[in-house]
N, C-alpha and C positions, 0 to 999 in steps of 0.2 A: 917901430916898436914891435917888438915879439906878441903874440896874439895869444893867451891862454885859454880860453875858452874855446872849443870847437864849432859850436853853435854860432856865438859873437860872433868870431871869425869869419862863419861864414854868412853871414847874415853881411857883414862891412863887406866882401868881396862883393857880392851877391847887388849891392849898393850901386857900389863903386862900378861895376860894369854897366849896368843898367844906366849911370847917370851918362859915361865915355859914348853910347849907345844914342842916346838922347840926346844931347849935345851933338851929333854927327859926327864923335871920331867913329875912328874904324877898328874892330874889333880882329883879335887875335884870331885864328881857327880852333885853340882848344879854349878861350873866352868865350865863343859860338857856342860849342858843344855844352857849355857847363851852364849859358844860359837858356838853352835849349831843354838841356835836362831837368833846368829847374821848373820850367812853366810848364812840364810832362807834368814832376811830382805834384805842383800848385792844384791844378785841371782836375786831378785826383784827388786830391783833398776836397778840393770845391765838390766834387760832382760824388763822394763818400759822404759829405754833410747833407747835401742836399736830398740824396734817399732817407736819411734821417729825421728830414725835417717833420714836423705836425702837417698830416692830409690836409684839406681845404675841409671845414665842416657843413659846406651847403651839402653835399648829401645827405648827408648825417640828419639834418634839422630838416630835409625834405621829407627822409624815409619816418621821421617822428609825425610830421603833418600830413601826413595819407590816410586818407578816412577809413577807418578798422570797421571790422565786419559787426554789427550789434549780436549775430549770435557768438560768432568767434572774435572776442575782441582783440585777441595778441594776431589777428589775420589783417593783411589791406581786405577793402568791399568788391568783393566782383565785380568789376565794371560792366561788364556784358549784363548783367541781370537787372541793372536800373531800367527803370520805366516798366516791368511786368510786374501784375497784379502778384501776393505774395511774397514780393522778393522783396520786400523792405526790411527785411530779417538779415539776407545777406549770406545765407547759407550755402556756399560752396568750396570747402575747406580743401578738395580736390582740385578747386581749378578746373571743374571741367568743361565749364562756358567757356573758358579759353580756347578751347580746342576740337566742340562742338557748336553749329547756328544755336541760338537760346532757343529760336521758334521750334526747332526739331525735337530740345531737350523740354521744353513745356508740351509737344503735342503730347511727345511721352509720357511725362508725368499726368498730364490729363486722362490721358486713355489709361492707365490702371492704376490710377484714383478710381474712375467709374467702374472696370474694373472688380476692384477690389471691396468699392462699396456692393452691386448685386453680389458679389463671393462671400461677403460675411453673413448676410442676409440671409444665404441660401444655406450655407453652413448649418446657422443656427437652427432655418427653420428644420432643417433634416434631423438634425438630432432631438426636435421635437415632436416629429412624428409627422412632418409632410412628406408625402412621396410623388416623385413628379413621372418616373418610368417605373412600367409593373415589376419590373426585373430587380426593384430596388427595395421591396420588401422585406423586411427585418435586418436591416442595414444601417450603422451610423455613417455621419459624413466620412470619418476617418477610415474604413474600413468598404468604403462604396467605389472607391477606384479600383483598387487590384479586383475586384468582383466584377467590376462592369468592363471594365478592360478584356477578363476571361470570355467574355458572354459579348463580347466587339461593339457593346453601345459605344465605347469611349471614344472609338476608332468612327464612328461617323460624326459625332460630334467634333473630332478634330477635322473633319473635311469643312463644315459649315465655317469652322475658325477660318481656316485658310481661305475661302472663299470672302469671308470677312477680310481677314487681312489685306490682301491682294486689290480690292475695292476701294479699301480706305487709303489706300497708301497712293492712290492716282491725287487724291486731293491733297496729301502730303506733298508727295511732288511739287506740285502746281505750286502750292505755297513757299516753297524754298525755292521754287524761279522769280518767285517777285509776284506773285497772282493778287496779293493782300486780303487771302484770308487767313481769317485771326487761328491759330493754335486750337484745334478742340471742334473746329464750328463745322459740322456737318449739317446746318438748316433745320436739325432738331428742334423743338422745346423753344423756338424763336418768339411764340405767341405769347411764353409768361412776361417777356420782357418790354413790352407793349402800354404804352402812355406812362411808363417809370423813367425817371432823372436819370442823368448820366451816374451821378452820386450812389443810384441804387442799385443801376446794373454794376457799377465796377465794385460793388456790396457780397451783390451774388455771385459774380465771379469768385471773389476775395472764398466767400464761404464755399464754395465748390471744391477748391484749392487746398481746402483747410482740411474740409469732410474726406475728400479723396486721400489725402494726408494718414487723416486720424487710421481710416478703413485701410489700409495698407497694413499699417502697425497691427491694427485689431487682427486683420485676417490672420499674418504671419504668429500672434500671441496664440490665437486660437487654435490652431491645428498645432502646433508646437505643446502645448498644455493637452488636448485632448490623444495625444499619438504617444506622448512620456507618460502620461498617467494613464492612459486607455479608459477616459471619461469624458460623454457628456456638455451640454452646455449646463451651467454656466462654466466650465471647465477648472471647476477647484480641483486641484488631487488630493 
């Protein structure tokens, strides 16, 4: 019978070899080729579908069950920062515990918290009329650097820093080889901690954290309001 359709047609050849093949007869040399060519085309088809297919959705339902950050909640929670006082919030939108020890990034934070708590302090009290160097007479805070800078107090002051730094940074050390001292603990201040719970020193810690926190903000509010308006505490313009 004469074959009208292209397709049918070749779909019944396509058959018909396949079965002569299966059966043990022996095939033609261009019967070879044509069945050859077709499980090229097949192979293709299959392996065109299958990049179409729907992904597998266990990532998908993994990436939804990662515990979001409570301050950033469209974030995952820093993993690095679990188990430090403070860090129950979660805040590191930068990732950069990833990429720094935490002990080295909390010594940090601790040292200008403390810092920045004597800085506001001192701020204030200057704009209220304390003076701590004679040279600093009729001086606001804002306007007591470039002045004492001219007059080189600043400049010995920055030696004492450096001299500080250089000190503190040997226990830094120590502590990022494995020494297991905690972040912050230079043997200061050890005696308020004395006959109090575990509950109440990880209290005080908690608030240290907080206050260094707050006094950061405060310092950089204050000198930013007092240098734009050229006033004053309490620094309204």
């Amino acid at each position: 019978t004469t074959c009208t359709n292209g397709l049918v047609c070749g779909l019944e050849k396509s058959i018909l070899v396949t079965a002569r093949f299966a059966c043990g007869n022996l095939l033609t040399v261009k019967e070879q080729q044509i069945l050859t060519m077709k499980s090229v085309v097949l192979a293709s088809l299959f392996a065109s579908a299958a990049a179409f297919a729907p992904a597998k959705s266990a990532s998908k339902a993994t990436a939804l069950n990662v515990e979001k950050s409570p301050a950033v909640p469209f974030l995952p929670y820093p993993e690095n920062c679990k188990g430090y006082i403070g860090e129950d919030i979660g805040f590191d939108p930068l990732r950069i515990s990833d990429y720094f020890p935490m002990d080295y990034l909390r010594e940090s934070e601790i040292k200008h918290g403390r810092i920045a708590q004597l800085a506001i302090v001192g701020y204030i009290a200057v704009d209220l009329g304390f003076v701590v160097h004679p040279l600093g007479q009729g001086l606001s805070s804002a306007t007591a650097h470039d002045a004492l800078v001219e007059k080189g107090v600043m400049g010995n002051a920055l030696l004492w820093v450096c001299i500080f730094e250089m000190v503190s940074y040997l226990a830094v050390a120590e502590m990022l080889q494995g020494s297991g001292r905690e972040p912050g603990d230079f043997g200061f201040g050890k005696g308020f901690l004395k006959g109090k719970s575990e509950a109440q020193i990880e209290k005080l810690k908690y608030q240290e954290i907080m206050n260094g926190r707050l006094a950061m903000m405060a310092f950089g509010g204050a000198v930013t309001q007092s240098v734009l308006y050229n006033t004053g505490f309490p620094y309204f313009g």
